[in-house]
VOBA-1610 file (N, C-alpha, C; in pm, whole numbers, padded with zeros to 5 digits, always signed):
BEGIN
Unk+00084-00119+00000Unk+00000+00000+00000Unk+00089+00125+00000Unk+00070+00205-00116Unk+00139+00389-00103Unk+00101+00444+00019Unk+00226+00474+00099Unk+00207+00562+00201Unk+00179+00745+00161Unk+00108+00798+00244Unk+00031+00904+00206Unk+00202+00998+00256Unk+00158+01108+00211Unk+00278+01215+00243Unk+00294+01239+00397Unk+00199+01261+00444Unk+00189+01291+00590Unk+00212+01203+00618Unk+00218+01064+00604Unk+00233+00940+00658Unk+00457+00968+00659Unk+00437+00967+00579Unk+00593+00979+00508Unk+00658+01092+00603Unk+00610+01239+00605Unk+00665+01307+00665Unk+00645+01304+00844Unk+00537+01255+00928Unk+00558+01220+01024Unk+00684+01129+01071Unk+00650+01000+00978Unk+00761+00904+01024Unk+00934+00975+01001Unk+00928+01040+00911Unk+01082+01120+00884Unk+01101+01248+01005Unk+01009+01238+01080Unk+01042+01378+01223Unk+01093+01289+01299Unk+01002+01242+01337Unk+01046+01123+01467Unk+01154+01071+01423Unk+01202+00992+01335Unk+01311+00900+01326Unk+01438+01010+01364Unk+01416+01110+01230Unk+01520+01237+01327Unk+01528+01273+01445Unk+01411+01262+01468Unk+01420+01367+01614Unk+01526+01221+01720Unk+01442+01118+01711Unk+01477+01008+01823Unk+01663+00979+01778Unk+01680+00956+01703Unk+01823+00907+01652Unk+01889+01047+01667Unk+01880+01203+01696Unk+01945+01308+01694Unk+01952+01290+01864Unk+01847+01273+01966Unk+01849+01259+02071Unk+01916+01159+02144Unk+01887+01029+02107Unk+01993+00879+02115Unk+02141+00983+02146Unk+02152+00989+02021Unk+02311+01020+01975Unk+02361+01161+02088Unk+02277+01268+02073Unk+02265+01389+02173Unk+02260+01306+02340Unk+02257+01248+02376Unk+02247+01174+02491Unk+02367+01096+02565Unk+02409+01037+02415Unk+02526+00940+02420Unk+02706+01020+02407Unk+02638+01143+02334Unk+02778+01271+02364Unk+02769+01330+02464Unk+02710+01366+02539Unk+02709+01383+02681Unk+02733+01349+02774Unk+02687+01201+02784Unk+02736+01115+02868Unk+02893+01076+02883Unk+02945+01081+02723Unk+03066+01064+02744Unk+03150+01172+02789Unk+03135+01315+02763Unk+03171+01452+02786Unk+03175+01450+02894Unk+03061+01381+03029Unk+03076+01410+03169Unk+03059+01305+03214Unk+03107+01183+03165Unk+03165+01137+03257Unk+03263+01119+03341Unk+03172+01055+03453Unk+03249+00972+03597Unk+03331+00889+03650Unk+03269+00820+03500Unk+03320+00653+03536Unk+03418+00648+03398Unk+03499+00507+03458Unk+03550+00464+03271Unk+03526+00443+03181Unk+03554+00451+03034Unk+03479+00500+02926Unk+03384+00369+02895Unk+03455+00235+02911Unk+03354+00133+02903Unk+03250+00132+02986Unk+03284+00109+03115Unk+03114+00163+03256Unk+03043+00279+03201Unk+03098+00386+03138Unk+03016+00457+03086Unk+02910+00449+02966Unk+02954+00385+02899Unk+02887+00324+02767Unk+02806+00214+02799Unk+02820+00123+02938Unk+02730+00051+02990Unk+02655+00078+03075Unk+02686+00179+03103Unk+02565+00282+03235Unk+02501+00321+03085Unk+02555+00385+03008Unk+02417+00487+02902Unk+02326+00348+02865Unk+02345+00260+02810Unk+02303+00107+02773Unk+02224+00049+02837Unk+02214+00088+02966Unk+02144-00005+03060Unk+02013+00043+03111Unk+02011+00179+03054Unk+01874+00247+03082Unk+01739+00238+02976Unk+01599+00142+03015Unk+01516+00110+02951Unk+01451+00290+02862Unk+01485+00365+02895Unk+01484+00471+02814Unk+01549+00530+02683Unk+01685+00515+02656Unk+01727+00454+02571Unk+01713+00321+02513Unk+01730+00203+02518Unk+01704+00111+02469Unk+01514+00146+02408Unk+01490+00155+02447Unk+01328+00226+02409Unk+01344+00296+02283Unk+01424+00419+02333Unk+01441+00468+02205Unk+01475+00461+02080Unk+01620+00367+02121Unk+01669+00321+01997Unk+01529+00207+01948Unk+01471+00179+02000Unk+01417+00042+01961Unk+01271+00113+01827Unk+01210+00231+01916Unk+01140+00353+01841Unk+01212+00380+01719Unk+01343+00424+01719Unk+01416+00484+01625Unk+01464+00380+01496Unk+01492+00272+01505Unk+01527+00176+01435Unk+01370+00106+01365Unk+01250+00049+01455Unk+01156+00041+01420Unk+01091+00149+01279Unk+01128+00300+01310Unk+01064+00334+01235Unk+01140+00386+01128Unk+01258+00367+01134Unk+01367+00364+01016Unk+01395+00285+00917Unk+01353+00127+00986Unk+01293+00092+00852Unk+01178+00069+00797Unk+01065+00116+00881Unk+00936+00143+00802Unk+00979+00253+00695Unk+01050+00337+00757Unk+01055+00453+00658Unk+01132+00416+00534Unk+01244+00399+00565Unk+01335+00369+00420Unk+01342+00222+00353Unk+01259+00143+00434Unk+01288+00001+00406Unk+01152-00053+00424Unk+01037-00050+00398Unk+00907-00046+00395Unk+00883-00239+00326Unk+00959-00256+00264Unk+00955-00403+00180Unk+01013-00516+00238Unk+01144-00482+00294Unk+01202-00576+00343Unk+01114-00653+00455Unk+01192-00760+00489Unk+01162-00881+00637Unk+01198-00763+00731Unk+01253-00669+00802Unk+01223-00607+00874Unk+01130-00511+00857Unk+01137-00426+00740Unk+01012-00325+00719Unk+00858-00380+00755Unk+00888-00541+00711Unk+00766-00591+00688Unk+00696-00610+00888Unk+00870-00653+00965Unk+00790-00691+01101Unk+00762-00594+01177Unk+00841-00448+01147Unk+00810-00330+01227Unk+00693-00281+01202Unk+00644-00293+01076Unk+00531-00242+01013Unk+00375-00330+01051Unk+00403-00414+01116Unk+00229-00478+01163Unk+00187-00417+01298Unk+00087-00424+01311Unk+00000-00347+01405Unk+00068-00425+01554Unk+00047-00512+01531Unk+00145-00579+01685Unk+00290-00505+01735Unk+00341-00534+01627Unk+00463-00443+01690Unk+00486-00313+01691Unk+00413-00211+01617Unk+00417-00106+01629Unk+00284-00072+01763Unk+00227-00155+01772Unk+00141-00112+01915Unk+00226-00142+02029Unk+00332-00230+02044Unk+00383-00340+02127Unk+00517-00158+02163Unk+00540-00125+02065Unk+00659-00026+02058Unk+00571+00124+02150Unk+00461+00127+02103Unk+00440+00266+02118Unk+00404+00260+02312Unk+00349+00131+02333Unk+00319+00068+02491Unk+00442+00103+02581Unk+00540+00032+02512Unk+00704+00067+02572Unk+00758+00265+02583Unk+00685+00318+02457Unk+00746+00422+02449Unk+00676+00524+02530Unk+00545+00482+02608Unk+00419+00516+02673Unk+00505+00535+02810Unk+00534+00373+02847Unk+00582+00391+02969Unk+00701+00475+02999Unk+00819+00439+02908Unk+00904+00599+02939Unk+00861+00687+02972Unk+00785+00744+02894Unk+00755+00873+02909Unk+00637+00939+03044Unk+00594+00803+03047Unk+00493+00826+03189Unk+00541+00806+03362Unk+00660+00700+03322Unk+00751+00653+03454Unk+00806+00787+03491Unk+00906+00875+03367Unk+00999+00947+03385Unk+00883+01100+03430Unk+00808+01122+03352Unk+00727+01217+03394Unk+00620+01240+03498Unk+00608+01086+03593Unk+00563+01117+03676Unk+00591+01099+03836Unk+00735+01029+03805Unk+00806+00949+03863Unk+00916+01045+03886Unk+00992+01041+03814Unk+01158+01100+03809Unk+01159+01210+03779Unk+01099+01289+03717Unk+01088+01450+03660Unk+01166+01505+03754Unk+01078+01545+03880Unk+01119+01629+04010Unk+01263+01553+04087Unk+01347+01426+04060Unk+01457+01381+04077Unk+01575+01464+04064Unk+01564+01559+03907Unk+01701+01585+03857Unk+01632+01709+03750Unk+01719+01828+03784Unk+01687+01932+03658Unk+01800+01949+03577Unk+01788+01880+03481Unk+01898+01866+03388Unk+01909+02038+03336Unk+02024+02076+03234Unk+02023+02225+03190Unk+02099+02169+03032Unk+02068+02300+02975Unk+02145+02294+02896Unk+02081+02174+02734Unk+02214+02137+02684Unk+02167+02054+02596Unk+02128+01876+02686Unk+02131+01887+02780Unk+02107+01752+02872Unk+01996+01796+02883Unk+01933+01904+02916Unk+01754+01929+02923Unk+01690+01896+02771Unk+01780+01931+02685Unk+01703+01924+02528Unk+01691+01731+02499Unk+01837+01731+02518Unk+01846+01534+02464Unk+01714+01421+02599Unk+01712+01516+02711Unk+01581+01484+02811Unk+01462+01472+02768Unk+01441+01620+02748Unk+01271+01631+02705Unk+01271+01542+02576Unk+01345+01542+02475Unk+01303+01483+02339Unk+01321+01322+02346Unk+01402+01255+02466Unk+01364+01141+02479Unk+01241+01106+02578Unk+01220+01193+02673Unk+01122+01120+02769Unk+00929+01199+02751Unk+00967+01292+02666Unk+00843+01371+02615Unk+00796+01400+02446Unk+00898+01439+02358Unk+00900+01478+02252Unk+00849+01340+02172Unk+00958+01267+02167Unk+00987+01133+02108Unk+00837+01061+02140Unk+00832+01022+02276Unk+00673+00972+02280Unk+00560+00972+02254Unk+00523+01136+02227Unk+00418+01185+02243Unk+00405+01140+02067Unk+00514+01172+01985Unk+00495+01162+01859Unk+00445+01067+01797Unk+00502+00963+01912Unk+00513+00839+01837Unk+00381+00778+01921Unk+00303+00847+02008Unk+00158+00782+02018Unk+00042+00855+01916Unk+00101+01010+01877Unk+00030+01017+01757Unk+00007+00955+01646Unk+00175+00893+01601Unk+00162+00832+01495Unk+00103+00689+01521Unk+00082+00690+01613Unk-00017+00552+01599Unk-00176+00555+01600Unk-00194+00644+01669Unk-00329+00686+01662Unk-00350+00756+01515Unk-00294+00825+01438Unk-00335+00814+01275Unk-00318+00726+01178Unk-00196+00646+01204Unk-00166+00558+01106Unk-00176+00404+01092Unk-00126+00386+01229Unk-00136+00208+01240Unk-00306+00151+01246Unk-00281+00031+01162Unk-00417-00014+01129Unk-00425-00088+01259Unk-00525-00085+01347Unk-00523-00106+01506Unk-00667-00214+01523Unk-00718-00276+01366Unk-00842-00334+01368Unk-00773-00530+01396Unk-00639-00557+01326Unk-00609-00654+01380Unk-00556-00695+01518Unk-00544-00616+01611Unk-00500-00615+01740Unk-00626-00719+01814Unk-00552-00821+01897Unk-00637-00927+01944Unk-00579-00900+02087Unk-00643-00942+02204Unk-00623-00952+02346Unk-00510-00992+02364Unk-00473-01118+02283Unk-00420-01232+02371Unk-00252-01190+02298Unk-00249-01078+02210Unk-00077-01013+02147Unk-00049-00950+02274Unk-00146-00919+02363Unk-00052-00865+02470Unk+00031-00994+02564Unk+00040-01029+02557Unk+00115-01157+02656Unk+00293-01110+02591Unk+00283-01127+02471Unk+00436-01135+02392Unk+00472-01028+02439Unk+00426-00873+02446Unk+00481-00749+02490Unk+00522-00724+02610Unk+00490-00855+02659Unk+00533-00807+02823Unk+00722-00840+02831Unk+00742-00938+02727Unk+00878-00990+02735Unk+00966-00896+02767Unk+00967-00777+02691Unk+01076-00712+02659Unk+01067-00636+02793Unk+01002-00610+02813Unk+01059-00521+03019Unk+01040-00625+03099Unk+01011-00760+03066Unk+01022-00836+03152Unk+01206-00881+03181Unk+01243-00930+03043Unk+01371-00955+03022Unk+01464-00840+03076Unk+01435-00677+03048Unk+01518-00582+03081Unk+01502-00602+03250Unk+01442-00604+03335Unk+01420-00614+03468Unk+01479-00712+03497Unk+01480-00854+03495Unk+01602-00948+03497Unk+01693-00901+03515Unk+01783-00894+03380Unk+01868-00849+03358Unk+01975-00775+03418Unk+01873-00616+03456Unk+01904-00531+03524Unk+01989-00580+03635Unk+01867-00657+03740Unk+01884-00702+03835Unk+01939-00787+03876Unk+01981-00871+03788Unk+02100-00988+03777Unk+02247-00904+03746Unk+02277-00814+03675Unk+02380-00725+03692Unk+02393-00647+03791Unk+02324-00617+03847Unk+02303-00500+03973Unk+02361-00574+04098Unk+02341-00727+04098Unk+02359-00850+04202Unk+02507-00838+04201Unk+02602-00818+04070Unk+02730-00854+04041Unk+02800-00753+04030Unk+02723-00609+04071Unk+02818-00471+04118Unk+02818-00407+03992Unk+02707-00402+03948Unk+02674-00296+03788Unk+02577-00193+03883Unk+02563-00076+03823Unk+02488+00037+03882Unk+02334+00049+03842Unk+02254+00022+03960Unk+02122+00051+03917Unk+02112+00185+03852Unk+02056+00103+03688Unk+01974+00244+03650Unk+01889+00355+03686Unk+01803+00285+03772Unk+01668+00389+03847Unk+01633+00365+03966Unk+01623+00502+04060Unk+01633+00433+04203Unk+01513+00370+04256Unk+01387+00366+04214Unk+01279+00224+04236Unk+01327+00107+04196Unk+01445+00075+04158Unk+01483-00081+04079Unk+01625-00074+04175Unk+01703+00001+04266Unk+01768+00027+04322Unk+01758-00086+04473Unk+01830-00214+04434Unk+01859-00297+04575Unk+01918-00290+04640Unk+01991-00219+04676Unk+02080-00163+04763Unk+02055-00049+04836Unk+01932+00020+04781Unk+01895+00151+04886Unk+01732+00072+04925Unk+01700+00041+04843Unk+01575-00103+04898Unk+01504-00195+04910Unk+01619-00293+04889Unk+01596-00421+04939Unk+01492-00479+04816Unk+01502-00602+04815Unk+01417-00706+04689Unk+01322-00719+04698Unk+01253-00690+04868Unk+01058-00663+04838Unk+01054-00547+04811Unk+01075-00446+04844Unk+01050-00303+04736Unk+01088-00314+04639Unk+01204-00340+04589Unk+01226-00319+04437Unk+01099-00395+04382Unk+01040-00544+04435Unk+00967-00641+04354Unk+00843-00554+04331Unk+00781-00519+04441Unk+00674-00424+04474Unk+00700-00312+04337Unk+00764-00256+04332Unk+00807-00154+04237Unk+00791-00195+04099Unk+00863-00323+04126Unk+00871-00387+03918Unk+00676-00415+03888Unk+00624-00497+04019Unk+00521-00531+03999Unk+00436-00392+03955Unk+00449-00292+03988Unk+00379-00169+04017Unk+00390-00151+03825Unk+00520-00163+03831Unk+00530-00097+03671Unk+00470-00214+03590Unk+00433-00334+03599Unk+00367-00431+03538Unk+00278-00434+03510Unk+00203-00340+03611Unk+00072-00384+03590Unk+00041-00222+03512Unk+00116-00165+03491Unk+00132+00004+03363Unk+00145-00056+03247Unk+00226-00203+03216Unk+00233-00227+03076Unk+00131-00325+03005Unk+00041-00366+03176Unk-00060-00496+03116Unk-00171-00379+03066Unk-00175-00304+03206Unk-00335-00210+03158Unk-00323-00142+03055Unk-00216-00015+02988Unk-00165+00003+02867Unk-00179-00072+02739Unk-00171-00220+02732Unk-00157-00266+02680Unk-00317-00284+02630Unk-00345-00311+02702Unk-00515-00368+02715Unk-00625-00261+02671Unk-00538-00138+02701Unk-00593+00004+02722Unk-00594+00030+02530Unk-00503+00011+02533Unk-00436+00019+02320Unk-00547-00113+02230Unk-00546-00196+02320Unk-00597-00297+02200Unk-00738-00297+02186Unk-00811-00221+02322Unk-00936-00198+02315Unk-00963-00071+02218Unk-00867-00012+02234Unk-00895+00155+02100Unk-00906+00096+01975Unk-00814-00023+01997Unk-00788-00084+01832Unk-00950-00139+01815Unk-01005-00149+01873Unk-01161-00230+01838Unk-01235-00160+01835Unk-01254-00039+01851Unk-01352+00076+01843Unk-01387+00124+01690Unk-01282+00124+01625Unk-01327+00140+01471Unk-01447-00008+01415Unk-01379-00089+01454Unk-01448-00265+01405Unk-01581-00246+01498Unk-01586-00244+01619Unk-01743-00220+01635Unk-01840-00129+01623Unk-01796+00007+01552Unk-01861+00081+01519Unk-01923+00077+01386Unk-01810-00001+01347Unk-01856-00053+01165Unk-01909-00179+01205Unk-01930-00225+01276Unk-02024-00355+01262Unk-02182-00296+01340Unk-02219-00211+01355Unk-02298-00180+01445Unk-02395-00050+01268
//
């Protein structure tokens, strides 16, 4: 199917904007850092905010330029671009309602901020709400979406066990302990089930209005 212009020129903001911010994020980090240049590159790495992003940014890079291929083809179904925008939801809702008041970044660290934890998101729940066809979305695709912050939370926390630096201080075992942190992961779980559930029911609102 020909993508419409607006279709075309939305997806070409965002991909800029997210991959200018990635990158704006990742020169900074190295500019001030603390740590050694490798811990540093694995502290920027280890934050589900980036990885988010890049995951936004690559997703829609090759919808955009690569629309045909086996990847164009898997970024481009309603599952995974709903599955992406869920992830890119929670960034932006953890950090903004959660962490905001934590840290006042300045400068170009306030710009590469807002455009990952506000800019970047917001866009990319527009572009789903105009573009993605949201009539094949079934209940039971949410189960698969939970993987990917399921696996990052692991992870995390299996490195964090072996003297890697918690990314975020609710996931932070060392300032509190494995029933809060669990309490905490659970807390954010149940943001990506209802989200999830929250998206696939919008997706059915067109289909029962046309069946009605």
């Amino acid at each position: 199917m020909r993508r419409s212009n607006i279709n075309t020129l939305s997806l070409s903001i965002i991909v800029l904007l997210s991959w200018f911010a990635i990158v704006l994020q990742f020169d900074l980090t190295l500019i001030n850092r603390q740590l050694p240049l490798l811990q540093s590159i694995a502290k920027f790495f280890s934050y589900f905010t980036i990885l988010t992003n890049i995951l936004v940014a690559t997703a829609l890079s090759f919808i955009l330029f690569s629309p045909g291929s086996s990847y164009g083809r898997f970024f481009s179904s309603a599952k995974v671009l709903t599955a992406t925008t869920v992830y890119i939801i929670v960034v932006g809702a953890v950090y903004n309602v959660v962490l905001r008041p934590l840290a006042t970044p300045q400068g170009l660290n306030w710009l590469a901020n807002e455009l990952l934890h506000l800019v970047v998101p917001l866009m990319t729940v527009l572009y789903w709400i105009c573009f993605v066809d949201k009539k094949t979305l079934k209940w039971s695709d949410m189960w698969p979406w939970l993987l990917y912050p399921l696996a990052y939370f692991c992870i995390t926390l299996f490195a964090g066990a072996y003297g890697a630096t918690y990314p975020y201080p609710f996931i932070d075992v060392t300032q509190l302990g494995y029933s809060r942190v669990l309490i905490n992961c659970l807390g954010v779980a149940a943001l990506f089930i209802g989200l999830s559930l929250l998206m696939i029911a919008l997706g059915k609102i067109p289909r029962s209005k046309k069946n009605n």
